[in-house]
C-alpha positions in Angstrom: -14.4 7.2 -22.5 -11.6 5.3 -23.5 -9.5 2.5 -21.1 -6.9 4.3 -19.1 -3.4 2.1 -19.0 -1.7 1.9 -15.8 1.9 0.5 -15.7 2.6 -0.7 -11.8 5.8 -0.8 -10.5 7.1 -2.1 -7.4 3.2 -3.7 -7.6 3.7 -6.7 -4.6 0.5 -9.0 -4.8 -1.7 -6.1 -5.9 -3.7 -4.2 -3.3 -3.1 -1.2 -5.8 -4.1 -2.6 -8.8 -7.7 -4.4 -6.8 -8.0 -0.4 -5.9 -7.2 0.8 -9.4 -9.3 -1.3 -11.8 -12.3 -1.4 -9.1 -15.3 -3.4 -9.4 -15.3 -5.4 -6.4 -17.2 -5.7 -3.1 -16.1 -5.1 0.4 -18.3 -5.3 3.3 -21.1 -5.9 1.5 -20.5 -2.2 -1.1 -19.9 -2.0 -4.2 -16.3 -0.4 -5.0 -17.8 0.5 -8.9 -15.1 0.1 -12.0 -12.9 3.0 -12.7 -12.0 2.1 -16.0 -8.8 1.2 -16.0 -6.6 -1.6 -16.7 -3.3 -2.7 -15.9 -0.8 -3.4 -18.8 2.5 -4.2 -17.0 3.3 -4.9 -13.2 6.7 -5.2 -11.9 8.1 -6.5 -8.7 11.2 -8.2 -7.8 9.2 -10.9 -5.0 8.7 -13.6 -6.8 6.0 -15.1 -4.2 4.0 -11.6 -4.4 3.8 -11.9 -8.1 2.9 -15.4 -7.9 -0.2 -14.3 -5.9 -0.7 -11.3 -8.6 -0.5 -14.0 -11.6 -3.4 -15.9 -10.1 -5.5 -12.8 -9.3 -5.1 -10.6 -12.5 -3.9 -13.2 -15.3 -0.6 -10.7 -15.9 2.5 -12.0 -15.7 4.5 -9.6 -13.7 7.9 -8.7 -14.9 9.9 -9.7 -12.5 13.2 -8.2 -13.2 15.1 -5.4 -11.0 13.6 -2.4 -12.3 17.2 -0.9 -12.9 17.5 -3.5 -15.3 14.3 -2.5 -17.5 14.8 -0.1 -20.1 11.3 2.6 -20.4 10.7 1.6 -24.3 10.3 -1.8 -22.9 6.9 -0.8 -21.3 3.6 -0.9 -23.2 2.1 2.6 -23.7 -0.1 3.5 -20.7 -1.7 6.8 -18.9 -0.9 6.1 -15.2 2.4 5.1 -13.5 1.9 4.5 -9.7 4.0 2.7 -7.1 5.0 2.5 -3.6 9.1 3.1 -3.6 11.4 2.1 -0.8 11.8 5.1 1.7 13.9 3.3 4.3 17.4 4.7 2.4 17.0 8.2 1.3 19.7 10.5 2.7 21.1 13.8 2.4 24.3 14.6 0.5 25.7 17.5 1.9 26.5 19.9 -0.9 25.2 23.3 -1.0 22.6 23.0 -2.2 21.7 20.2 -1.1 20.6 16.7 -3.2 19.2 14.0 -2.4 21.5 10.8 -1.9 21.3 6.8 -0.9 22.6 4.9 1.2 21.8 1.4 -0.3 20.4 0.2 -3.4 16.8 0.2 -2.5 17.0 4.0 -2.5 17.9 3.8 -6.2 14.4 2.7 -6.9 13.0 6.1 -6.6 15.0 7.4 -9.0 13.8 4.7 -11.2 10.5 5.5 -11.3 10.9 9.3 -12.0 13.3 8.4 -14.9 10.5 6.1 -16.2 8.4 9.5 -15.8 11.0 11.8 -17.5 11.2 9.3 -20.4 7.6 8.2 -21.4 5.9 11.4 -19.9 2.5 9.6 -18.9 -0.3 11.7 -18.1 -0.3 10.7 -14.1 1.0 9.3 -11.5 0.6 7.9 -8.4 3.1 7.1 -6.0 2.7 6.0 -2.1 5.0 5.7 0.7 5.0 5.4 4.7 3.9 8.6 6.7 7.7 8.5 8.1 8.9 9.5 4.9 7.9 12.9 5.5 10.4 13.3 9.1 13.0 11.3 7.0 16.7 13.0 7.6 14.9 15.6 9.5 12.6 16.5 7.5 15.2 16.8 4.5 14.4 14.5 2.0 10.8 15.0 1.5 10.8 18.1 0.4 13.8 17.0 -2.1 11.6 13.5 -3.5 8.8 15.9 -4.4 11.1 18.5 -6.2 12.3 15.5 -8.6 8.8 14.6 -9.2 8.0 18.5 -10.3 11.5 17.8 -12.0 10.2 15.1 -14.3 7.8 17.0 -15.8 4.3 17.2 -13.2 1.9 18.9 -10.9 2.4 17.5 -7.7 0.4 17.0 -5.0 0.6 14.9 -2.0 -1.4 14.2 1.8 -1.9 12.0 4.4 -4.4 9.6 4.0 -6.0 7.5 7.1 -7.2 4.2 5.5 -9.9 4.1 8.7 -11.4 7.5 7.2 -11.9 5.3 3.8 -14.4 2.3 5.3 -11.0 0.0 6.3 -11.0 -2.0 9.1 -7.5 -0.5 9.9 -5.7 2.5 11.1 -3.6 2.8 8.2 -1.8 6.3 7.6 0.4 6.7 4.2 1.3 9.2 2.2 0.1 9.5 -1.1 1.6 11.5 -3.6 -0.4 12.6 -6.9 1.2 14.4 -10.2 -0.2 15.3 -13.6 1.6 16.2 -16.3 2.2 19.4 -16.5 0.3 20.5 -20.2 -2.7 19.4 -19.0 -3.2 21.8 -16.5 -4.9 19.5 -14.1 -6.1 20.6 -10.6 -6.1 17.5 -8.7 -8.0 17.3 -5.0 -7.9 13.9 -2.6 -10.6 12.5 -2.1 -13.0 13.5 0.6 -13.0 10.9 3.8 -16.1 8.7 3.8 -16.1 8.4 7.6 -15.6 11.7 9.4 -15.7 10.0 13.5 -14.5 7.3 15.0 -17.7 6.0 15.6 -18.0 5.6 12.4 -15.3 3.4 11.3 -15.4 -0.1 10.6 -14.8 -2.5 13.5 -11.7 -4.9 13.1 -15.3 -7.6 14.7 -16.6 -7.1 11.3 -13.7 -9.2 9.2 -12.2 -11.5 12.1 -12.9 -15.5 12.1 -15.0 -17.4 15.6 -13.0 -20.3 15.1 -9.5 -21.1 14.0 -6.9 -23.5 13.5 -4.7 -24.2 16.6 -1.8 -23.3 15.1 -2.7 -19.4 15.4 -2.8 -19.3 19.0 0.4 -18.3 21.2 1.4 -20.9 23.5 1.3 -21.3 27.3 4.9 -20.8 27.1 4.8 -17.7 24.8 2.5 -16.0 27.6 4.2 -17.0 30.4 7.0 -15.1 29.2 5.4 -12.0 28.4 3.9 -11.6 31.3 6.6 -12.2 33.6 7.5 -8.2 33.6 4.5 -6.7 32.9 0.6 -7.3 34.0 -0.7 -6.4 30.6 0.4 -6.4 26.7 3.1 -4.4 25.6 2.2 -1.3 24.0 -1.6 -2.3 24.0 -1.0 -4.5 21.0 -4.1 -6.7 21.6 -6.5 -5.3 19.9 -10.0 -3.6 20.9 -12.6 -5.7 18.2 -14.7 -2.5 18.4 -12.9 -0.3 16.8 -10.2 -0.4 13.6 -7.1 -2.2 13.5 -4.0 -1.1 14.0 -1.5 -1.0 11.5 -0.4 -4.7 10.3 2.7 -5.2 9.2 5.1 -7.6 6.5 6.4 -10.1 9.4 2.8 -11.3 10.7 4.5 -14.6 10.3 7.0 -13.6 13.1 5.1 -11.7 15.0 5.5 -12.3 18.5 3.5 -11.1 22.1 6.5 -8.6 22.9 6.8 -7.5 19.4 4.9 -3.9 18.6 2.5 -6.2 16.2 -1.6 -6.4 16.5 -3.0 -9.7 17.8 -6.4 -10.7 19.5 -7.0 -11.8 22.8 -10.3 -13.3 22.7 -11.5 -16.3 25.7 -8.6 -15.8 27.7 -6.2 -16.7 24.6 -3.6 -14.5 22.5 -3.7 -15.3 18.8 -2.4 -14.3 15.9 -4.1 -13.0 12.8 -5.5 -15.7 9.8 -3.5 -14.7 6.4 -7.2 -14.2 5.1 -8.1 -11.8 8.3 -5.4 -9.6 7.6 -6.2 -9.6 3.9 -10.0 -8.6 5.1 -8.1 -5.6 7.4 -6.4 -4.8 4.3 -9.6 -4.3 2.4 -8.7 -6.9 -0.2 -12.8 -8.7 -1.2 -13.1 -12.5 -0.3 -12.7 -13.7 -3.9 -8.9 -12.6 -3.9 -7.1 -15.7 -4.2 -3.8 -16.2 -1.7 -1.4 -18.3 -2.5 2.5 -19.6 -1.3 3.5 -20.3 1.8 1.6 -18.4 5.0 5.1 -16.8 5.5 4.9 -15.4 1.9 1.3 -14.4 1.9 1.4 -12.5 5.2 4.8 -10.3 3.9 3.1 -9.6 0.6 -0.4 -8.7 2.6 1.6 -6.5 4.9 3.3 -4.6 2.3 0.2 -4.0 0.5 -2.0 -0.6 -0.3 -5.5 -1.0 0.8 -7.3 -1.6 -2.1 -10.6 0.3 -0.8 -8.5 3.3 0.0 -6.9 3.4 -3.3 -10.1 3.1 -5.0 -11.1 6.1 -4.2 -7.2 8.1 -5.0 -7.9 6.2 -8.5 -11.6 7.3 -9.1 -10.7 10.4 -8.1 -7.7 10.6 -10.5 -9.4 8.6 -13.6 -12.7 11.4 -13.7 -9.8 14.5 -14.3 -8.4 12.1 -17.1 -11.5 11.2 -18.5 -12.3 14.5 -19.5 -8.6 14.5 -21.8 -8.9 10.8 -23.0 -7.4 11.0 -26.6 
């Protein structure tokens, strides 16, 4: 079997990319190597593709995709990326089309011209579970139809990143088409944990001992607990079970703010940049670099690389059968 090429796009510091090329450990297992590599990356953060340099030696392009003509990319199999979902709108014509209301919606239109134009076998795109209420359940149904559009079989689910051995309770969408001449029935991947007992612990990747400088101050506490006898939300975090969802602005994150932290002898803290890489699924030997501010926003906006692994080996055993 032949090396399948995957171009990246909108690729941050690379939990999809960890996930695609495989062959790395987590937890102590063996995430085996799916035979793929990555030939071009893309993102427009200059600090997430500062951390991506020093953990896959590629030099992502770092350009505004708009800008990027498709005969500019190498030739590769795979396309996959997580698009911005926070502008899609509704024109209102009859029928109806999908519209933007900034810029950042453009970028999904990018990636399925990219897809009309070099017609790669696959591709794999992710977004946030709210993508499927978006404009009341309007635009959805619209992004999929301009996927079929560009030339594929599409498929898409929910997965729960907790159901896939991550320390996290992690729902995205993920959104699967093959080309349509190569008659390829794709299924997700089967969850490795079925129960809630069986998911891994957010105890199993957190630090005993810390720097100061994580901690929330007397202060801080004082404040949030001058309406209320408990943390908002529940945001501190039961150790037994996964974590909740962590987000890009760790580095703001405050006690009244809808964030995870841990409250652990009598203190509230904040997560380490390499804790929340840990309940990201990233392995220990991915390198962080920047400011914490910049590694905590690209680690945030990242694809758990231990979920992915299994979207990609699913998708990469389909292909190898048609490998030219």
């Amino acid at each position: 079997m032949g090396t399948l090429k995957v171009a990246s796009l909108f690729c941050g510091c690379g939990g999809t990319d960890v996930g695609l090329i495989g062959d790395f450990e987590f937890l102590g297992k063996h995430y085996a190597p799916n035979g793929i590599e990555i030939v071009y990356a893309n993102d427009i953060d200059e600090n997430a593709c500062a951390i991506f340099e020093q953990n896959f030696g590629i030099i992502p392009d770092n350009r505004d995709i708009r800008s990027v003509s498709s005969d500019e990319l190498p030739e590769f199999d795979i396309l996959t990326g997580g698009f911005p979902c926070q502008s899609f709108s509704i024109v209102a014509q009859n029928p109806p089309r999908l519209g933007i209301k900034d810029d950042r919606g453009m970028l999904f239109f990018e990636m399925c011209r990219i897809l009309r134009e070099r017609q790669p076998k696959c591709f794999i795109a992710e977004n946030v579970k709210g993508i499927l209420t978006a404009n009341k359940k309007e635009a959805f149904p619209l992004i999929l139809q301009e996927f079929e559009n560009s030339g594929y079989d599409v498929k898409y689910t929910v997965l729960n990143a907790a159901e896939y051995g991550v320390p996290q309770k992690r729902e995205r969408v993920i959104i699967v088409g093959f080309r349509k001449d190569l008659g390829i029935d794709f299924t997700f991947p089967t969850p490795t944990k079925n129960t809630e007992e069986e998911f891994e612990p957010l105890q199993s990747v957190i630090e005993t001992e810390v720097a100061e400088k994580y901690y929330f101050s007397e202060k801080a506490v004082a404040g949030m607990m001058k309406n209320r006898e408990s943390m908002n939300k529940g945001r501190a975090q039961d150790i037994s079970k996964p974590c909740n969802t962590v987000g890009a602005h760790l580095a703001k994150v405050s006690l009244n703010s809808t964030d995870p932290v841990l409250f652990e002898n009598g203190r509230y803290r904040r997560f380490t940049p390499r804790e929340v890489a840990r309940i990201q699924s990233f392995p220990e030997s991915f390198e962080l670099l920047g400011s914490e501010g910049a590694q905590y926003r690209a680690l945030g906006n990242a694809i758990p690389p231990v979920m992915f692994w299994h979207v990609a080996k699913q998708a990469a055993e389909l292909l190898s059968d048609i490998k030219q």
